[in-house]
C-alpha positions in Angstrom: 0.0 0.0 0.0 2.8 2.0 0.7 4.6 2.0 -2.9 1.2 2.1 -4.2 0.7 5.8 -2.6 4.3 7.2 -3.2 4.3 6.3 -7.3 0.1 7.5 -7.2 1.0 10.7 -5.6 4.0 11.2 -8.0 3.2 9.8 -11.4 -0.6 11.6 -10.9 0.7 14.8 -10.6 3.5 14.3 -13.3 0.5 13.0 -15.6 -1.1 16.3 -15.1 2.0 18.6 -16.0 3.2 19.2 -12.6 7.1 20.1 -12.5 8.7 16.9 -11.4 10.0 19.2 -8.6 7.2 20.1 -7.2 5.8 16.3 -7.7 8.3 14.9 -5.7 7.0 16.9 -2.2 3.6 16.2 -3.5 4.8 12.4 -3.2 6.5 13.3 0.0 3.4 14.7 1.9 1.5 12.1 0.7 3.5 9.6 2.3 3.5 11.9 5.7 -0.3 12.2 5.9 -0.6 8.4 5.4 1.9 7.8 7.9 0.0 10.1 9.9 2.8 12.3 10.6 2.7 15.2 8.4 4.6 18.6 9.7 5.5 21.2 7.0 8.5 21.7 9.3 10.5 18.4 8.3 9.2 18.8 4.8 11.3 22.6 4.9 14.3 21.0 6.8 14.6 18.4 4.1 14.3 20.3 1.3 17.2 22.2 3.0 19.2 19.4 3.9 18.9 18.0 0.7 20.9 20.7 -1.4 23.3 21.4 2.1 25.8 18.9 0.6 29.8 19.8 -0.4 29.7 17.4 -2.9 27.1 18.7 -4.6 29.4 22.2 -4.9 30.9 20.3 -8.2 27.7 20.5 -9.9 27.4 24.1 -11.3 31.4 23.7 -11.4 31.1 21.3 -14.0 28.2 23.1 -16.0 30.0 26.2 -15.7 32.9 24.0 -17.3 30.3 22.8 -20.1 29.1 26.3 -20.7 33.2 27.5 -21.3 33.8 24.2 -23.2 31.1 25.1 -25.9 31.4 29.0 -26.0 35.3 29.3 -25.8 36.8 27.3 -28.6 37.3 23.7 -26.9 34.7 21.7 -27.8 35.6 23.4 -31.6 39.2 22.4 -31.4 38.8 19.1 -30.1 36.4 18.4 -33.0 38.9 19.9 -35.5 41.6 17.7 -34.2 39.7 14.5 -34.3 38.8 15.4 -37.7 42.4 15.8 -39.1 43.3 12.2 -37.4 40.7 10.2 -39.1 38.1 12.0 -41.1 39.3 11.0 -44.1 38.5 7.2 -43.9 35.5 5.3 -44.9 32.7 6.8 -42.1 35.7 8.8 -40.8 32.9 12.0 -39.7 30.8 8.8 -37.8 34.5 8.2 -35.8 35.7 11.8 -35.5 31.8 11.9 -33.5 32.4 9.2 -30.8 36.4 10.3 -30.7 35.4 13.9 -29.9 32.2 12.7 -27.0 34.9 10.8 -25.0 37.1 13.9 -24.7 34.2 16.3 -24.7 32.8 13.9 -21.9 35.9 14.4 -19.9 35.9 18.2 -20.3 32.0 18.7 -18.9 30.1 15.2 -17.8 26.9 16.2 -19.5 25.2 14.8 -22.1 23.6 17.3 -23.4 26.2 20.0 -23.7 28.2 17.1 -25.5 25.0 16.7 -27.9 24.8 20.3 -28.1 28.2 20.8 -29.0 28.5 17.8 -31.5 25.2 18.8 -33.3 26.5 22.1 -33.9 29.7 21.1 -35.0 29.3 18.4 -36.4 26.0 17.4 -37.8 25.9 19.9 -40.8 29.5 18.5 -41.9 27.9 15.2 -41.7 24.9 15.8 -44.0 27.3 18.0 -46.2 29.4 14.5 -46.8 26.1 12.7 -47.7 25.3 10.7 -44.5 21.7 10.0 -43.9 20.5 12.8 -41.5 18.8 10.2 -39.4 21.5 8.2 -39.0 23.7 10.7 -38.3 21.3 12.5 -36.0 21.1 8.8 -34.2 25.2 8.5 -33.6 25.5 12.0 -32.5 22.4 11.1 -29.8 23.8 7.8 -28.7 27.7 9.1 -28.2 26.5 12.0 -26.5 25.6 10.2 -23.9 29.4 8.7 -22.9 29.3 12.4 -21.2 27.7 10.8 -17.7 29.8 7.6 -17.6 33.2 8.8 -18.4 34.2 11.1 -15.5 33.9 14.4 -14.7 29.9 12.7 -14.5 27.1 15.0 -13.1 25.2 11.3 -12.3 27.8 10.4 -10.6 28.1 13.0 -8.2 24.0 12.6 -7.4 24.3 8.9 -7.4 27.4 9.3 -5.0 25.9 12.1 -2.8 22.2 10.4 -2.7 23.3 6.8 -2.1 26.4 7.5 -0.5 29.0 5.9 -2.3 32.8 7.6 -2.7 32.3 9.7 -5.9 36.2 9.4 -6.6 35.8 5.5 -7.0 32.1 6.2 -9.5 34.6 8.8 -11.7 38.0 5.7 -12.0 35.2 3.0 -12.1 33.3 4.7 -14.8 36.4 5.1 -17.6 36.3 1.7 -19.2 33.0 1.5 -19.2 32.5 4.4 -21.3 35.6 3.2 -23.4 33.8 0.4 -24.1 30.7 2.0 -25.4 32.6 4.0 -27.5 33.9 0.9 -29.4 30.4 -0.6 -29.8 29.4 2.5 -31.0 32.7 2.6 -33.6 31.5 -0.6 -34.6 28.0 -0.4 -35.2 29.0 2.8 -37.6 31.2 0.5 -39.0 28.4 -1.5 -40.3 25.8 1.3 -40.9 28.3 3.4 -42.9 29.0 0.6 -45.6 25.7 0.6 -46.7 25.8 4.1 -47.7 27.3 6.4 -50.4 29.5 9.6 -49.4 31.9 12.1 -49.8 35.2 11.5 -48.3 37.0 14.5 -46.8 40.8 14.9 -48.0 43.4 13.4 -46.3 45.1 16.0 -44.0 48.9 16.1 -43.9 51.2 15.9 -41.2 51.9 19.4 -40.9 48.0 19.7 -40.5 47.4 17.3 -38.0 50.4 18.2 -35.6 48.8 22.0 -36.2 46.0 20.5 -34.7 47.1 18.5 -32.1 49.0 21.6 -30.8 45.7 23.8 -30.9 44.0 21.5 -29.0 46.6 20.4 -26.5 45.5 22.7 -23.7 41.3 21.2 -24.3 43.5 17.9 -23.9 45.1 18.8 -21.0 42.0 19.2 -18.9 41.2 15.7 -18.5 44.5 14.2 -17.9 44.6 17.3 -15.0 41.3 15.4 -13.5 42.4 11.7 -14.0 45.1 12.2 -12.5 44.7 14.4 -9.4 41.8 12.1 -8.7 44.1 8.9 -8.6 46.8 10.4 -6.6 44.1 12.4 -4.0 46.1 15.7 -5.3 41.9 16.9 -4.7 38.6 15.7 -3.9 35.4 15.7 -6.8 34.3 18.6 -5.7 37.8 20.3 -6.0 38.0 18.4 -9.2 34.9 20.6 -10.4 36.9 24.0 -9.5 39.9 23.1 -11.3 37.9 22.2 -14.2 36.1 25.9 -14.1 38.8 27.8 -13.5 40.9 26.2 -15.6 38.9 26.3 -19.0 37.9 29.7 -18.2 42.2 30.3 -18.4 42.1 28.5 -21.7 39.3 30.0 -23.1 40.0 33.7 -22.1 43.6 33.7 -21.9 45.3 31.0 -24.3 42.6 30.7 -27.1 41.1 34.7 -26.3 37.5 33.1 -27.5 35.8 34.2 -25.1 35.7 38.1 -24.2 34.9 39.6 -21.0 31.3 40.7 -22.3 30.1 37.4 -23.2 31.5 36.1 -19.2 28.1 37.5 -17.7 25.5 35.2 -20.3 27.8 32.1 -20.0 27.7 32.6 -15.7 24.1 33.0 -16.8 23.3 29.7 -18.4 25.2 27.7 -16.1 23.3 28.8 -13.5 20.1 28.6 -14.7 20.7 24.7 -15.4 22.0 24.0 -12.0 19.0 25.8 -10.1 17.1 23.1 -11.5 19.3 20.6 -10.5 19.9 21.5 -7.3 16.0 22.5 -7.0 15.3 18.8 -7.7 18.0 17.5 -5.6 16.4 19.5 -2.8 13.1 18.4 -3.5 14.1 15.1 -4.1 15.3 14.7 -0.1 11.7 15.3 1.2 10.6 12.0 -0.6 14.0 9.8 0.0 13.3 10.6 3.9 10.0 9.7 3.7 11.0 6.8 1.7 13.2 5.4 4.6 11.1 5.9 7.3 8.0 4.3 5.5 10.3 1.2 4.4 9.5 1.6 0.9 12.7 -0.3 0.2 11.3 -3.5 2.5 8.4 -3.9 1.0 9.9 -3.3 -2.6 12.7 -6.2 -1.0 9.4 -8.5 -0.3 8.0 -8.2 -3.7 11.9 -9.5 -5.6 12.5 -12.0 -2.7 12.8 -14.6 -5.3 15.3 -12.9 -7.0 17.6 -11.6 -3.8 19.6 -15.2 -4.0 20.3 -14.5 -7.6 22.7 -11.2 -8.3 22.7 -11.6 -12.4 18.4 -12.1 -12.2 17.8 -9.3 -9.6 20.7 -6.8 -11.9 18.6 -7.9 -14.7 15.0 -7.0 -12.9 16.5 -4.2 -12.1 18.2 -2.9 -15.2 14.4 -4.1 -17.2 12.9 -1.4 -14.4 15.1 1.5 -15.1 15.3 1.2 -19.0 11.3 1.5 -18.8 11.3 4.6 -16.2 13.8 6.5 -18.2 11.4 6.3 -21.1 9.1 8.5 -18.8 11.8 10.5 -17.0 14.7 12.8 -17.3 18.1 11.3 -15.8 17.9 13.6 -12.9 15.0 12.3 -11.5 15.4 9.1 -11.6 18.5 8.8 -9.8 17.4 11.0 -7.4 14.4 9.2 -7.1 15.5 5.2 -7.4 19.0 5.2 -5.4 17.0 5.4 -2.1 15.0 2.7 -2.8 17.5 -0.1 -4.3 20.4 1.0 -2.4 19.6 -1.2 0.5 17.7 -3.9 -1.7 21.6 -3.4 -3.5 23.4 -3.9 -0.1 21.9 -6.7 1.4 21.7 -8.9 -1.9 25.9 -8.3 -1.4 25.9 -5.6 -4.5 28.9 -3.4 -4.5 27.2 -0.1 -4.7 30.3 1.1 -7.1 29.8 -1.3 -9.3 26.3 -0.8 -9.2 26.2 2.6 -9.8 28.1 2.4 -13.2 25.1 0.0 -14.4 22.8 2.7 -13.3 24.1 5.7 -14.8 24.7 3.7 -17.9 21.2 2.5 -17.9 19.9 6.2 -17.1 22.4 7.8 -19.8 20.4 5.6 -22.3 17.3 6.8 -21.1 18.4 10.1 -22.5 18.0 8.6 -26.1 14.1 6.7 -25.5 11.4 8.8 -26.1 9.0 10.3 -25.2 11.2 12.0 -23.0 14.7 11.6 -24.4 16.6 14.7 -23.3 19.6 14.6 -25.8 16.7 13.1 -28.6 14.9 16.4 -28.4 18.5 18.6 -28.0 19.3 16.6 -31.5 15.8 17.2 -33.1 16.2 21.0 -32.3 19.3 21.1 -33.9 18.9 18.5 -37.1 14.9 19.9 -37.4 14.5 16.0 -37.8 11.1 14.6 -36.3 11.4 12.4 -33.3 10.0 9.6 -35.3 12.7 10.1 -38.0 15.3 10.2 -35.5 14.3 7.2 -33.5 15.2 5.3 -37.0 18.7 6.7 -36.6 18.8 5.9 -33.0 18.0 2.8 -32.9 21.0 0.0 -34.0 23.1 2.6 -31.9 20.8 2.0 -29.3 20.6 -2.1 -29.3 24.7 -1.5 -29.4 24.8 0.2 -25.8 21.8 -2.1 -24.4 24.1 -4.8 -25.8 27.2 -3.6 -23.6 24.9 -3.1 -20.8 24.2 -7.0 -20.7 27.7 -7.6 -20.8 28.5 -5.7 -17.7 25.8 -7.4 -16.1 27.0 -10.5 -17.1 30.6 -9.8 -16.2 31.3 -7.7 -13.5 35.0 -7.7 -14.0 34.8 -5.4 -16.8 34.1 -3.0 -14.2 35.7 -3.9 -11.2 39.4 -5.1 -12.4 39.8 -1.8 -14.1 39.1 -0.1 -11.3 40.8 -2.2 -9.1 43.9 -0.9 -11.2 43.6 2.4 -11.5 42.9 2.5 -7.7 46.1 1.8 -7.0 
């Protein structure tokens, strides 16, 4: 009766057009006048709590990061470099795409400034070659969404703070992962590309390419800078999210000059318009997660799977099944916000390690960012390609079975999380 009331009182009001913000307390006080103990004092105090979090400070770091990335020349130079390596070769435009989101990824941890900035780049030079727009619309969708899993990741940091798992292990952990997606994805182009007819871009020289490299070296730089001061403890995530401001804000003002003084005020602007409503829903998102715990949502959830708890690989795969079919309905935000309190101690006493865990659920989520209806990065791509969702989807879709595909696997085989990370921890 219990879960019953919590998803009525949230999906009801979603149904109706209510701000998932403002759903979530709705959910909340719900659960407080059924348990008979509503006071609007705990529901302020939580909201409050919920945002009073350090770790949470590398949020609108990272976004003010994204924001420099896309207006200051990075993402344009990182683009321009992976174009003089291998644009020339068969479906070279499809590689120079997933190349330039898992150094784009590193640089903001958001998929849809990666989808924003690939689109724009990208996208016309694509359908300028000859590529299908739909097809190229679909690969610029699905590698946008490496930005979550390969660190600097915004999901991480909410998956971390809400379910309480070291951040610093989510960002190492995350790194092959993300690699590995990127190959599925290099593959499946593979295939798609053959079937079609195109222009070829010219073979750049070596003067051209070392031009390049230079230009780019200081975009470059920045996720090496992360990597490594995370490995060595040189500073925490939420440091990690200040170097990685203040740093491309040096690059883009100082080295490249792309970005002038007058354009500083709109690009503090939009970063901070996108993390109020983060950290809005993250605030909001506490009222229910307490109310979750003390109603024992998680128990009754537990009784409901009990035939799965003895099984790790079937209750993953309930669990995975769950999530793909709420991030049809709902933004990534939400849903982590929303689910981590609930599995996390399902996830701890089936003997789960939450790490490992969490990169299955911010890979899972990070595809829910290409299903519609919803499908963030979908909609970012349709803005930008004036494709119709429906057209799009077509595009989307063997790109889409490629990830689900790799998200099996890591079900299947845990090592290809933890050994990797078990390395690089040391």
């Amino acid at each position: 009766m219990t879960v019953a009331i919590f998803l009525g009182a949230l999906l009801g009001p979603m149904a109706l057009g209510v701000p998932i913000a403002f759903a979530l307390i709705i959910s909340g006080v719900a659960l407080m006048m059924y348990l008979d103990m509503f006071d609007a004092q705990i529901v302020a105090q939580n909201v409050l709590n919920g945002a009073d979090s350090f770790p949470l400070m590398a949020v609108p770091f990272f976004m003010l990061a994204g924001e420099v990335m896309n207006t200051g020349g990075l993402s344009r130079r990182i683009v321009a470099l992976a174009m003089a390596m291998v644009g020339h070769i068969r479906g070279g435009l499809g590689f120079v795409a997933i190349f330039a989101a898992c150094v784009l990824s590193s640089l903001s941890g958001s998929a849809v400034a990666d989808a924003a900035a690939l689109g724009t780049l990208l996208l016309p030079m694509m359908l300028k070659s000859g590529h299908d727009p739909a097809r190229a619309g679909g690969l610029l969708a699905s590698a946008s969404i490496i930005g979550p899993i390969i660190p600097p990741s915004i999901g991480f940091i909410l998956y971390g703070v809400v379910g309480g798992v070291s951040i610093t292990k989510l960002f190492l952990a995350g790194i092959f992962p993300g690699l590995l997606i990127a190959l599925a994805l290099c593959i499946t182009w593979l295939m798609v590309a053959s079937k079609e007819q195109f222009a070829l871009p010219p073979r750049q020289s070596g003067t051209v390419r070392l031009k390049a490299f230079i230009d780019s070296i200081w975009a470059l730089m920045l996720p090496l800078i992360i990597i490594v001061g995370l490995k060595f403890g040189v500073f925490t995530p939420t440091e990690a999210g200040v170097v990685a401001a203040v740093y491309s804000l040096f690059v883009a003002m100082v080295i490249y000059r792309e970005l002038p003084p007058a354009k500083l005020f709109h690009v503090f602007v939009a970063a901070a318009k996108i993390t109020a409503v983060v950290m809005f829903l993250v605030a909001t998102a506490a009222v229910s997660a307490w109310l979750i715990t003390v109603a024992d949502v998680p128990g009754d959830l537990a009784a409901l799977i009990e035939p799965l708890m003895g099984n790790q690989t079937l209750l993953l795969l309930a669990i995975m099944l769950l999530v793909v079919v709420v991030g049809t309905a709902m933004d990534m935000t939400p849903t982590i916000l929303i689910m981590t309190p609930v599995l996390m101690p399902i996830i701890k006493e089936a003997g789960i390690d939450p790490v490992y865990f969490g990169v299955l659920f911010i890979i899972n989520n990070s595809i829910g960012l290409i299903t519609p209806p919803v499908g963030t990065v979908l909609n970012v791509i349709c803005g930008i390609s004036k494709l119709s969702m429906e057209e799009l989807m077509k595009g989307v879709m063997p790109f889409l079975i490629a990830e689900l595909i790799v998200l099996l696997l890591l079900v299947l085989f845990p090592q290809l999380v933890m050994v990797p990370v078990s390395w690089l921890g040391h």
